[in-house]
Chimera marker file (.cmm) of the C-alpha trace (Angstrom):
<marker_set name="trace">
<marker id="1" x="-0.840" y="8.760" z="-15.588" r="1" g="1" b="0" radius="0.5"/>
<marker id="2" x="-2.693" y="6.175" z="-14.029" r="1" g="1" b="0" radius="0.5"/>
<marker id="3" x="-0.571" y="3.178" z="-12.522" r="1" g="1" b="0" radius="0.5"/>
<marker id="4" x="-3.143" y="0.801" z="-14.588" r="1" g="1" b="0" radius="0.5"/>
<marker id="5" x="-3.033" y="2.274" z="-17.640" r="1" g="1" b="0" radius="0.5"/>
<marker id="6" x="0.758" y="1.678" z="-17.508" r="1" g="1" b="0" radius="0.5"/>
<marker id="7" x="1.235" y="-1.956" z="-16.511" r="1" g="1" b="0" radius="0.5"/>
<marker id="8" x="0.699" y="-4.137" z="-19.298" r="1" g="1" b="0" radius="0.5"/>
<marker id="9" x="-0.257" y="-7.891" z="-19.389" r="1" g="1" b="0" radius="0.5"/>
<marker id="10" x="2.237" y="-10.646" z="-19.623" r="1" g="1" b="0" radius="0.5"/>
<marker id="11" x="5.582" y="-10.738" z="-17.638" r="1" g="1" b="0" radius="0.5"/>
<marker id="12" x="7.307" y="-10.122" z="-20.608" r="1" g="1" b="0" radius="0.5"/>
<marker id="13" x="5.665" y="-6.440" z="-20.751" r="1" g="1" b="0" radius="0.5"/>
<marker id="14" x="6.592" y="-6.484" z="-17.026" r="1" g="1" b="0" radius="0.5"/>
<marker id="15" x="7.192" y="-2.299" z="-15.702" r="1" g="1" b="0" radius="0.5"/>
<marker id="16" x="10.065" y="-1.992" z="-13.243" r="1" g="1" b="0" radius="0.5"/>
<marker id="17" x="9.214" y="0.071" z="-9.820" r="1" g="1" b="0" radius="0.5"/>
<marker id="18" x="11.874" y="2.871" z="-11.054" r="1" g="1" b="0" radius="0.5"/>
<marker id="19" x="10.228" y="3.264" z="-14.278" r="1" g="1" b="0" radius="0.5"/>
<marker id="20" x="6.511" y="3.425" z="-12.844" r="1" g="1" b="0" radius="0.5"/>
<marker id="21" x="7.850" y="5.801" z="-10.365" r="1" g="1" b="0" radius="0.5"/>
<marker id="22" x="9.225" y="7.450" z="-13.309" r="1" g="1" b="0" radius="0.5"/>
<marker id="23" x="5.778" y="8.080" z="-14.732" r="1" g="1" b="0" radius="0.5"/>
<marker id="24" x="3.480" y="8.519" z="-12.286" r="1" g="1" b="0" radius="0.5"/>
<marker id="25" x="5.328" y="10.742" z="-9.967" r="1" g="1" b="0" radius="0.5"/>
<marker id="26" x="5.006" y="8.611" z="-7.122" r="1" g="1" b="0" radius="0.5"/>
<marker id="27" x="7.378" y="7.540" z="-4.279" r="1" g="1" b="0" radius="0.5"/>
<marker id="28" x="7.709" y="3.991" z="-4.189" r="1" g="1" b="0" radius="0.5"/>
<marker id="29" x="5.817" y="3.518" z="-0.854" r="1" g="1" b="0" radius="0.5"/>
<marker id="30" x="3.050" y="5.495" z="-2.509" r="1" g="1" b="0" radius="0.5"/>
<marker id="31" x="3.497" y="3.261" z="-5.692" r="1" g="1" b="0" radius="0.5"/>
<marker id="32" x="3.240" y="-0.098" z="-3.415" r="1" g="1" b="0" radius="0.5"/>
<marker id="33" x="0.451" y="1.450" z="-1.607" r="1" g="1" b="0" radius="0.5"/>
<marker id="34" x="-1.848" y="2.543" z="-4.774" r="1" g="1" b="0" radius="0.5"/>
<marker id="35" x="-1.325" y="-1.164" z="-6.218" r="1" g="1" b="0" radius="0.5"/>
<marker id="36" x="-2.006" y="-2.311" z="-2.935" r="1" g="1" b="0" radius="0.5"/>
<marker id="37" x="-5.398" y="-0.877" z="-2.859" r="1" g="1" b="0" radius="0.5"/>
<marker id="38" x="-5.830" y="-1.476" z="-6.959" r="1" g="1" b="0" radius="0.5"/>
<marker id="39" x="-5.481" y="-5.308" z="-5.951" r="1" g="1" b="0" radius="0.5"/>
<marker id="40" x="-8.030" y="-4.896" z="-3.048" r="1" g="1" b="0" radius="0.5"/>
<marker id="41" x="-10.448" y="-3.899" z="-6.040" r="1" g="1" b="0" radius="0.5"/>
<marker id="42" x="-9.705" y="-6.917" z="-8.624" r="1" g="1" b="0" radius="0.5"/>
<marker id="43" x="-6.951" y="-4.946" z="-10.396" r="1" g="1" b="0" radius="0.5"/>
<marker id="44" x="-4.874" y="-8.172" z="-10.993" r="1" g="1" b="0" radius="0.5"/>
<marker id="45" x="-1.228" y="-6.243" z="-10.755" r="1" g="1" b="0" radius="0.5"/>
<marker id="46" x="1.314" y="-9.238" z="-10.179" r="1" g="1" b="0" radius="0.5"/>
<marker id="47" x="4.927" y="-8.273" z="-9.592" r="1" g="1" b="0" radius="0.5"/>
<marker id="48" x="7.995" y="-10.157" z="-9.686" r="1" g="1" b="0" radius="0.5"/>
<marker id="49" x="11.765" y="-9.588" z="-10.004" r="1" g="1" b="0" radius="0.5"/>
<marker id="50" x="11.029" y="-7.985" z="-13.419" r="1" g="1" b="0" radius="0.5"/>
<marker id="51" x="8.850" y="-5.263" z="-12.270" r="1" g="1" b="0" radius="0.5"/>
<marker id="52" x="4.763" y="-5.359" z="-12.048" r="1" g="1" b="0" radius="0.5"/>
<marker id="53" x="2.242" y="-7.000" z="-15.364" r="1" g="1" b="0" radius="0.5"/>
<marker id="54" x="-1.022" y="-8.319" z="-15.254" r="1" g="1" b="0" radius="0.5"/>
<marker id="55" x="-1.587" y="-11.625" z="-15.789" r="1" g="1" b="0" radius="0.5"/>
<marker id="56" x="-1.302" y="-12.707" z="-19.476" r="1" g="1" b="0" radius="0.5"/>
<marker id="57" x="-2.204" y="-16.261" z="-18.734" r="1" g="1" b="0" radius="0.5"/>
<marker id="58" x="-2.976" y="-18.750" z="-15.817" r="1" g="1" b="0" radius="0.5"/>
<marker id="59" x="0.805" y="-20.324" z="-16.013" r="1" g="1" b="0" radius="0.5"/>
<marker id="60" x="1.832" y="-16.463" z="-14.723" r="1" g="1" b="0" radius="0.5"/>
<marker id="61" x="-1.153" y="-16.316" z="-12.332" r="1" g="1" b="0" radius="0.5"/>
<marker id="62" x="-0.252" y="-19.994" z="-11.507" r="1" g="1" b="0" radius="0.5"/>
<marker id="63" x="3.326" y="-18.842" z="-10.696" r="1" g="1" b="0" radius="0.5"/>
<marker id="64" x="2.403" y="-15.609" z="-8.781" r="1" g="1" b="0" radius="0.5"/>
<marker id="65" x="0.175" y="-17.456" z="-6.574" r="1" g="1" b="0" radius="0.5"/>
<marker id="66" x="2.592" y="-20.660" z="-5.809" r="1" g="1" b="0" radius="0.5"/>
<marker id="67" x="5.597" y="-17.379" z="-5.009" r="1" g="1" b="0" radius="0.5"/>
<marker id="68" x="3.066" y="-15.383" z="-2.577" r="1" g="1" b="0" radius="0.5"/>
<marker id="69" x="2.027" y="-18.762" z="-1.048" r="1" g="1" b="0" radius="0.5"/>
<marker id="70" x="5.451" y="-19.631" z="0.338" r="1" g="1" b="0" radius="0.5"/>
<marker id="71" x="5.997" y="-16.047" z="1.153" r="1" g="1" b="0" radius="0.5"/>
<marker id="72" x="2.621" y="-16.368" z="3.244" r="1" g="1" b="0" radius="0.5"/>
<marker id="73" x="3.719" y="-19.699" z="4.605" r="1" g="1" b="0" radius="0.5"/>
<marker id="74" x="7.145" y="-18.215" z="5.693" r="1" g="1" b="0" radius="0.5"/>
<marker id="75" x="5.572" y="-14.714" z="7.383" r="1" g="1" b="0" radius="0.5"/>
<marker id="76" x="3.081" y="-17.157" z="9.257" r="1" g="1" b="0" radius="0.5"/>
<marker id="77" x="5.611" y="-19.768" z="10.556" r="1" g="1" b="0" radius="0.5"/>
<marker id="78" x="7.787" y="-16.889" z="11.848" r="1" g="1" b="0" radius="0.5"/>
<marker id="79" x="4.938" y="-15.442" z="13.377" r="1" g="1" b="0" radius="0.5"/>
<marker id="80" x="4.109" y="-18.134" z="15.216" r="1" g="1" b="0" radius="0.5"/>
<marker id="81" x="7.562" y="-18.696" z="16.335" r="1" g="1" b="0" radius="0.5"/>
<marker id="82" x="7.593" y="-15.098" z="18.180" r="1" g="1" b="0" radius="0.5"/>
<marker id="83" x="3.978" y="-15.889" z="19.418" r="1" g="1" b="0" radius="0.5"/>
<marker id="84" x="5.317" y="-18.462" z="21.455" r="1" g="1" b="0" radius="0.5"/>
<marker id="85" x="8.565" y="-16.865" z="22.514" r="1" g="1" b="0" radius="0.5"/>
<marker id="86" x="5.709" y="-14.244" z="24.098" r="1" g="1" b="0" radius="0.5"/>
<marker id="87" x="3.480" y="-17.373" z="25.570" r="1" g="1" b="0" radius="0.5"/>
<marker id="88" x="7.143" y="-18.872" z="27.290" r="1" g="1" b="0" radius="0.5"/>
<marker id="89" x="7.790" y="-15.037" z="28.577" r="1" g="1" b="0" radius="0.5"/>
<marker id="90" x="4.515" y="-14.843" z="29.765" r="1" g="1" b="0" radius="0.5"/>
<marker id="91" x="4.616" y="-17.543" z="32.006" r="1" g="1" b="0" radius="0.5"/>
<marker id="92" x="8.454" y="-17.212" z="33.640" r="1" g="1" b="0" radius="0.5"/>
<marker id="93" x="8.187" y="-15.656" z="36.836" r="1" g="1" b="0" radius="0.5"/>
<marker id="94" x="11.190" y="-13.639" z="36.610" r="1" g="1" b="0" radius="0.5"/>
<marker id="95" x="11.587" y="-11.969" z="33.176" r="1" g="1" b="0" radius="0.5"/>
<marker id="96" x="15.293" y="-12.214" z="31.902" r="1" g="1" b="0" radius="0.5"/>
<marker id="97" x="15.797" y="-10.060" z="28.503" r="1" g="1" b="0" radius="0.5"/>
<marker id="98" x="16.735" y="-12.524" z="25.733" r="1" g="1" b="0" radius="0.5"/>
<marker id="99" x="19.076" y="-10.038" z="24.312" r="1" g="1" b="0" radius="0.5"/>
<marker id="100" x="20.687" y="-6.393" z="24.956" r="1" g="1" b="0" radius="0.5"/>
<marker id="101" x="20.866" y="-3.824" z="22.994" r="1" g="1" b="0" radius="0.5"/>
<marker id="102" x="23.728" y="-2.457" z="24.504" r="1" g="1" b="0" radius="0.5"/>
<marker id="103" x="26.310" y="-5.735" z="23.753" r="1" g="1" b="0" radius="0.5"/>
<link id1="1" id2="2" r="1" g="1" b="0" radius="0.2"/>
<link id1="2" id2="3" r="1" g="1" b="0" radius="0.2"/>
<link id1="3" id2="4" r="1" g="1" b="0" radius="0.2"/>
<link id1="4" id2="5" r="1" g="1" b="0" radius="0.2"/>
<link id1="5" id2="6" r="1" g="1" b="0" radius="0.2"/>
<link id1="6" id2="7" r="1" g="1" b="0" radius="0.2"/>
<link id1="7" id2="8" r="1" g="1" b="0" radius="0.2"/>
<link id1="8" id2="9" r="1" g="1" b="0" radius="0.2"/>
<link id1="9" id2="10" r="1" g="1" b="0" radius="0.2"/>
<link id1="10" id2="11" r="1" g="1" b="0" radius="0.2"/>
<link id1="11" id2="12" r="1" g="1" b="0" radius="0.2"/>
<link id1="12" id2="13" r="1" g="1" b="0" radius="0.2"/>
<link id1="13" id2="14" r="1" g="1" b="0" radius="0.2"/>
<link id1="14" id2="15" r="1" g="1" b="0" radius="0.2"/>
<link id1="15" id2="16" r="1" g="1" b="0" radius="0.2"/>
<link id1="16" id2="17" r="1" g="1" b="0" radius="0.2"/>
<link id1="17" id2="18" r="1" g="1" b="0" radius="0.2"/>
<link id1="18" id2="19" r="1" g="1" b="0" radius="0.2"/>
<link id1="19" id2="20" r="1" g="1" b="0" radius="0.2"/>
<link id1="20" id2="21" r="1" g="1" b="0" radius="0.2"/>
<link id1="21" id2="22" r="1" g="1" b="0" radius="0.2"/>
<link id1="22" id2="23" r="1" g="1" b="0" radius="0.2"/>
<link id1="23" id2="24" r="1" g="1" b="0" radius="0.2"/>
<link id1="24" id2="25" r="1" g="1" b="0" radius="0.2"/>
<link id1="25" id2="26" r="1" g="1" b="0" radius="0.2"/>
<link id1="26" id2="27" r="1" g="1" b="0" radius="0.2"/>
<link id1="27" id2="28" r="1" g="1" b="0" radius="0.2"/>
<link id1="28" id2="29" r="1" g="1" b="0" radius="0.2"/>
<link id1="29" id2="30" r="1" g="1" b="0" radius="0.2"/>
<link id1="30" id2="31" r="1" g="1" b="0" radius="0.2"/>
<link id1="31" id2="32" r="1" g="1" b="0" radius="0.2"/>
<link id1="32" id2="33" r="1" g="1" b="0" radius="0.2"/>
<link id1="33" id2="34" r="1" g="1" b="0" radius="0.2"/>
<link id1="34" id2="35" r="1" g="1" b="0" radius="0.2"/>
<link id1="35" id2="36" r="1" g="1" b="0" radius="0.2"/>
<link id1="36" id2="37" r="1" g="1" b="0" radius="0.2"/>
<link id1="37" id2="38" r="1" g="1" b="0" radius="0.2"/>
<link id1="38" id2="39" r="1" g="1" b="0" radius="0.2"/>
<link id1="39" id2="40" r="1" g="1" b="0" radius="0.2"/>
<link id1="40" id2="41" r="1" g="1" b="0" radius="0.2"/>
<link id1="41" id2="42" r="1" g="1" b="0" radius="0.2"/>
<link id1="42" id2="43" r="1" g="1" b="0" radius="0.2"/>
<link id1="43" id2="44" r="1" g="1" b="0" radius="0.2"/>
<link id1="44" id2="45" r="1" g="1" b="0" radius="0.2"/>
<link id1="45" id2="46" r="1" g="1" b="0" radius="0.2"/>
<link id1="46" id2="47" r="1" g="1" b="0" radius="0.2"/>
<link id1="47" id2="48" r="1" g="1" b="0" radius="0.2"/>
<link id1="48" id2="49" r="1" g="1" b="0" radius="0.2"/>
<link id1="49" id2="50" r="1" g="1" b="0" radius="0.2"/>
<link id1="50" id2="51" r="1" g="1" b="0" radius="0.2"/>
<link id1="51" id2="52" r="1" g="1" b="0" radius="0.2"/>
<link id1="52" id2="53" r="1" g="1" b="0" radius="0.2"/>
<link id1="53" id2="54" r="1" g="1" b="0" radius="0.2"/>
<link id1="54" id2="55" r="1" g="1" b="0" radius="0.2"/>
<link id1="55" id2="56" r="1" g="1" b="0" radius="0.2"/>
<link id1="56" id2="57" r="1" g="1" b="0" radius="0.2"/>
<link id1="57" id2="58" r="1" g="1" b="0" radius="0.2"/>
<link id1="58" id2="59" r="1" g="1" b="0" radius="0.2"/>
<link id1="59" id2="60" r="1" g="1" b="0" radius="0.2"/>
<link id1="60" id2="61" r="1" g="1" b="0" radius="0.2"/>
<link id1="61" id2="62" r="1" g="1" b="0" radius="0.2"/>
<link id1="62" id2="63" r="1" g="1" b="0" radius="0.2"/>
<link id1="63" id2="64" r="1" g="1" b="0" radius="0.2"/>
<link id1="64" id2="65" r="1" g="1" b="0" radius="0.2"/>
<link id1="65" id2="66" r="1" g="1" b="0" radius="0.2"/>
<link id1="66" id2="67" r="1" g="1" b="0" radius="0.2"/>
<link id1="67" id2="68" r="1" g="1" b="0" radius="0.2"/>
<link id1="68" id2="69" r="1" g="1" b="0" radius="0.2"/>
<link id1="69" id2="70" r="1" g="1" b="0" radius="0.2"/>
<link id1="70" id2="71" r="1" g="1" b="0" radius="0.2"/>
<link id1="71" id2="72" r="1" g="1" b="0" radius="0.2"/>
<link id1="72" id2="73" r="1" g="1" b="0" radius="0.2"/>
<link id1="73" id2="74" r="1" g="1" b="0" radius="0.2"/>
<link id1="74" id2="75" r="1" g="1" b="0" radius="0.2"/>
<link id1="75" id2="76" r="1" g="1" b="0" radius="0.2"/>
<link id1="76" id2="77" r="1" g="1" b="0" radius="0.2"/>
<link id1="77" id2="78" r="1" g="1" b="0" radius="0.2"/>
<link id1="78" id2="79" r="1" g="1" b="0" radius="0.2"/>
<link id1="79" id2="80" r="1" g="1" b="0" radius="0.2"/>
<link id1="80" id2="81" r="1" g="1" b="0" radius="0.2"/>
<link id1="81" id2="82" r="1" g="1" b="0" radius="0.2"/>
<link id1="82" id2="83" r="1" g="1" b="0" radius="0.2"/>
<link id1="83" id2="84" r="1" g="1" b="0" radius="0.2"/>
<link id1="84" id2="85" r="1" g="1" b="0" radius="0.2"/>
<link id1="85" id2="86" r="1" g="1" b="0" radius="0.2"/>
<link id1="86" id2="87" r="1" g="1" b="0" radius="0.2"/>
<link id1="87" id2="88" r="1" g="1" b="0" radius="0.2"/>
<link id1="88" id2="89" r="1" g="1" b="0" radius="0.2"/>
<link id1="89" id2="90" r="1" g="1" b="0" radius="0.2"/>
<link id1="90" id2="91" r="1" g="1" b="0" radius="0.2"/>
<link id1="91" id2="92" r="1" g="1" b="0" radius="0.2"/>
<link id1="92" id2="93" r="1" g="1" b="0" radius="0.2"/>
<link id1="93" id2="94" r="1" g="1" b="0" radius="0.2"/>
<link id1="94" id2="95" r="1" g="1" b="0" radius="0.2"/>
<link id1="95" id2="96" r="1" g="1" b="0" radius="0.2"/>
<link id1="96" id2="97" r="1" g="1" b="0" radius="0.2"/>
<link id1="97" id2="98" r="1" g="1" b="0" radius="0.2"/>
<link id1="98" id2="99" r="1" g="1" b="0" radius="0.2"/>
<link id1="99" id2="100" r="1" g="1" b="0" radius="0.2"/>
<link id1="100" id2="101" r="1" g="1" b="0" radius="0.2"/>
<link id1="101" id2="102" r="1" g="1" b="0" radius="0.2"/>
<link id1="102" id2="103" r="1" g="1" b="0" radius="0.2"/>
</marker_set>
């Protein structure tokens, strides 16, 4: 079956990743790949802690894009946290490791 004939609109209709796994026969990296790639072609597919629906209104598109905006916000501000941990390591003279795998 195909992963957008499955998922249904409104969160309430929301498919869990076990039970889309279920029916399509895929793994669930191949699942969060294929919806990956549906999304890149304006297959709206949202997903939340109740599985994956497409939007039944704009208060669930609303909500989906507020929760993947602080996610974004979060991976960025780490990001640039390591970026310049790299920049200050750059520039020592004498390169210390910060940690050891071995303690």
């Amino acid at each position: 079956m195909m992963i957008e004939d499955i998922i249904k609109r409104g969160e309430a209709n929301a498919i869990s990743t076990k039970d889309l796994t279920a029916l399509t026969g895929l793994t669930e990296r191949e699942l969060r790949k294929r919806i990956e790639t549906l999304r890149r072609q304006r297959v709206y597919i949202i997903s939340s802690t109740k599985g994956y629906y497409m939007p039944a209104n704009l208060l669930e598109l609303d909500k989906y894009i507020q929760r993947e905006s602080r996610r974004a916000k979060s991976t960025l501000f780490t990001l640039r946290e390591f970026k310049k941990l790299r920049r200050e390591i750059a520039l020592r003279a004498e390169f210390e490791p910060l940690c050891r795998l071995d303690e």
